[in-house]
Phi, psi and omega in degrees: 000133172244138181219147187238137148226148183301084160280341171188143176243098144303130183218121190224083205079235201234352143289135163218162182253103204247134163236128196229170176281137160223151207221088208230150169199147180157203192237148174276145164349321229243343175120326183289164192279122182247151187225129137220144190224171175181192198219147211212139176222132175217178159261071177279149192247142179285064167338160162326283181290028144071003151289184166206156215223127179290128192272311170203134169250118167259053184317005181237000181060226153284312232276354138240082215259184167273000000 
């Protein structure tokens, strides 16, 4: 199961700046139980037709920053 929550939205025109929690749980090949969480900041663009589509996804958010 994967799941996000939303902690903040910049938004400028048809860019936003989203930084949100993440969550995966779920089994490995091998059969064991996998966890993993982070903290995730991307970009996204305002299609035409007024969806919108990730320009960059930063699934690690800053925590490997310079």
């Amino acid at each position: 199961m994967f799941t996000t929550q939303v902690r903040q939205i910049f938004e400028a025109d048809d860019l936003v700046l989203s930084f949100a929690d993440w969550n995966l749980t779920g089994a490995g090949p091998d059969g064991e139980a996998v966890e993993m969480s982070g903290q995730t900041s991307d970009v996204l663009r305002r299609q035409s037709d007024g969806t919108w589509r990730f320009v960059i996804d930063n699934p690690l958010g800053s925590a490997h920053g310079f």
